[in-house]
N, C-alpha and C positions, 0 to 999 in steps of 0.2 A: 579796393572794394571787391575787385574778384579774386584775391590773396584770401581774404576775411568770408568772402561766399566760398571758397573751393574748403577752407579749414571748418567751415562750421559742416559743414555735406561730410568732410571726414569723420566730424566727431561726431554729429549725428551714426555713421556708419558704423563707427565703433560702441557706439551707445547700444544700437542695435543688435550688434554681436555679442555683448557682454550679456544683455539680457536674455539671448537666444541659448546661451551660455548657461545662463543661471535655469533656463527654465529647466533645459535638458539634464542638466542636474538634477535640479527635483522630480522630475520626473523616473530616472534612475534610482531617486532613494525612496520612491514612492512604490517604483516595484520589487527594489531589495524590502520592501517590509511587507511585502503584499505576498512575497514566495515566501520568508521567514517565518509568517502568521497560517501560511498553508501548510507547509514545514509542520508548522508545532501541533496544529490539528492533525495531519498526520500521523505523526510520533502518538498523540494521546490516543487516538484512534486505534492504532497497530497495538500500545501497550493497555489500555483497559480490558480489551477481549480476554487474555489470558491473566490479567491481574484480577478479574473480575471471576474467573471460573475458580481461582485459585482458592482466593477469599470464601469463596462458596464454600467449594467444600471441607475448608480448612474449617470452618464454621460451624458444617455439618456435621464434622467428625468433634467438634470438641462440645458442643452440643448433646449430641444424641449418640456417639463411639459407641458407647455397651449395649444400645437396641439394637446396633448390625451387627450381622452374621458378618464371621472372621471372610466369605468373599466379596459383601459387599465391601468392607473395610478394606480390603485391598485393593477394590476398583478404584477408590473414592484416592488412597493413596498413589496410586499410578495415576492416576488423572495429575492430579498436584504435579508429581513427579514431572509429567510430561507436559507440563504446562510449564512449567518452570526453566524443563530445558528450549520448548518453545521461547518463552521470554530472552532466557538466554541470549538466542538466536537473533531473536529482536535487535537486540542490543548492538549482537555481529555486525547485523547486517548494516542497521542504520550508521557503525564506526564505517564500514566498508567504503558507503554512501558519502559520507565527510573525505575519507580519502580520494572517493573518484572524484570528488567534484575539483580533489586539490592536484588532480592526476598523477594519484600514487596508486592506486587500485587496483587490484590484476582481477578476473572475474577469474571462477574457475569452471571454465564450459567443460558440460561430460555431455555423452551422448544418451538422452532419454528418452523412454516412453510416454508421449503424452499423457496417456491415461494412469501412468504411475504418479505424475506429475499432480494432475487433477483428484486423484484418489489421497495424494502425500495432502492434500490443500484441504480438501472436505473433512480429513480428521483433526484439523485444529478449528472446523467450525462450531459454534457452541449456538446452537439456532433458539434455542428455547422455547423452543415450541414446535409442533410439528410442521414441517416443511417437505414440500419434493422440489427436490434437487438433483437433477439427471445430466448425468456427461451421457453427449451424443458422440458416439465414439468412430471415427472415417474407417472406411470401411476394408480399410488395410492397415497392416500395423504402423504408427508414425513415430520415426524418432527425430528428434529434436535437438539440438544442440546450445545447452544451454545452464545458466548457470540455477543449479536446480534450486538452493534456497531462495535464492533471489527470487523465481519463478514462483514457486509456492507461494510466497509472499505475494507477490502484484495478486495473484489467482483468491486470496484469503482476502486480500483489502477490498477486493470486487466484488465478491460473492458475498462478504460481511456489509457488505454498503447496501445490494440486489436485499437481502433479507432486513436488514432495519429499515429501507425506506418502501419496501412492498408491501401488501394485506399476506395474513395468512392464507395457506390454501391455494397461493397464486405458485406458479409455475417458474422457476430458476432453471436456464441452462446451461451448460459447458457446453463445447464445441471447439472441433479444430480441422480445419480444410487447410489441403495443399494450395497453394498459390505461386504456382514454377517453382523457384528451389526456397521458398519462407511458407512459413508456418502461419497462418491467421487462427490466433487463439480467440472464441465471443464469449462473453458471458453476458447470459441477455436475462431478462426477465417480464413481466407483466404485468409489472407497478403501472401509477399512473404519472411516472416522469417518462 
């Protein structure tokens, strides 16, 4: 009888564990598809901006081409242009992204100016409307050490995020303060999140 109680307390135990087992599983495959699903909004996020100005004025030039003047017609096609190698980049980066997480990825840190940084970011933004958008620039010159498309990027998803979920006419900032030897980059704004 206490053979038969010690063996059932065991397999109760074991019962216990298996399911403790199973939940931690699901739970695991619950957040593997909860980052995979953030993941993809991501990616569509980071690739509609510049597939989206592309389309535009590819649009606009096959539309209306012979009512612009030969420099409007060249802006329209350097926009494209640079929007494309934009995209490109996109594409770099997010392989980049697949390699580090598989820790094959080397970054390539250079030494830069924040404000080159912030100013490289604000020319892939496509605001569609009028907006002010002001880098507060510290009051000495700051370099940075960093991997600069990569940067660009984080600074482009945040500032493209500040402008579709703010009102127009509201206020977008850049910003970067020393903090002993790292860099505190904000991008703030004055929506209502």
């Amino acid at each position: 009888s206490t053979l038969q109680s010690v063996l059932g307390e065991c397999a109760l135990a074991l019962e216990n564990e298996q399911n403790a087992r199973e939940k931690e599983s699901a739970a695991v495959l619950a957040e593997n598809e909860r980052v995979r699903a953030d993941l993809l909004r991501t990616i569509s996020h980071d690739l509609r901006t510049p597939l989206t100005s592309i389309s535009g004025n590819a649009g606009t030039l096959l539309e209306n081409e012979s009512q612009f003047d030969a420099e409007t017609r060249h802006r329209l096609y350097a926009d494209i242009y640079e929007d494309a190698l934009w995209l490109m980049s996109l594409v770099e980066n997010l392989l980049a992204s697949t390699r580090m997480e598989g820790g094959s990825a080397q970054l390539r840190l250079s030494s830069e100016l924040i404000e080159d940084v912030f100013r490289e970011a604000l020319s892939h933004i496509r605001t569609g409307e009028e907006r002010d958008i002001r880098i507060e620039s510290p009051e000495e010159l700051m370099l940075v050490r960093v991997d600069p498309k990569l940067m660009v990027q984080v600074i482009v998803n945040l500032v493209s995020n500040a402008v579709k979920y703010t009102p127009p006419g509201t206020l977008i900032t850049l910003s970067a303060e020393k903090l002993e030897d790292k860099a505190v980059i904000s991008v703030s704004d004055e929506g209502p999140g």
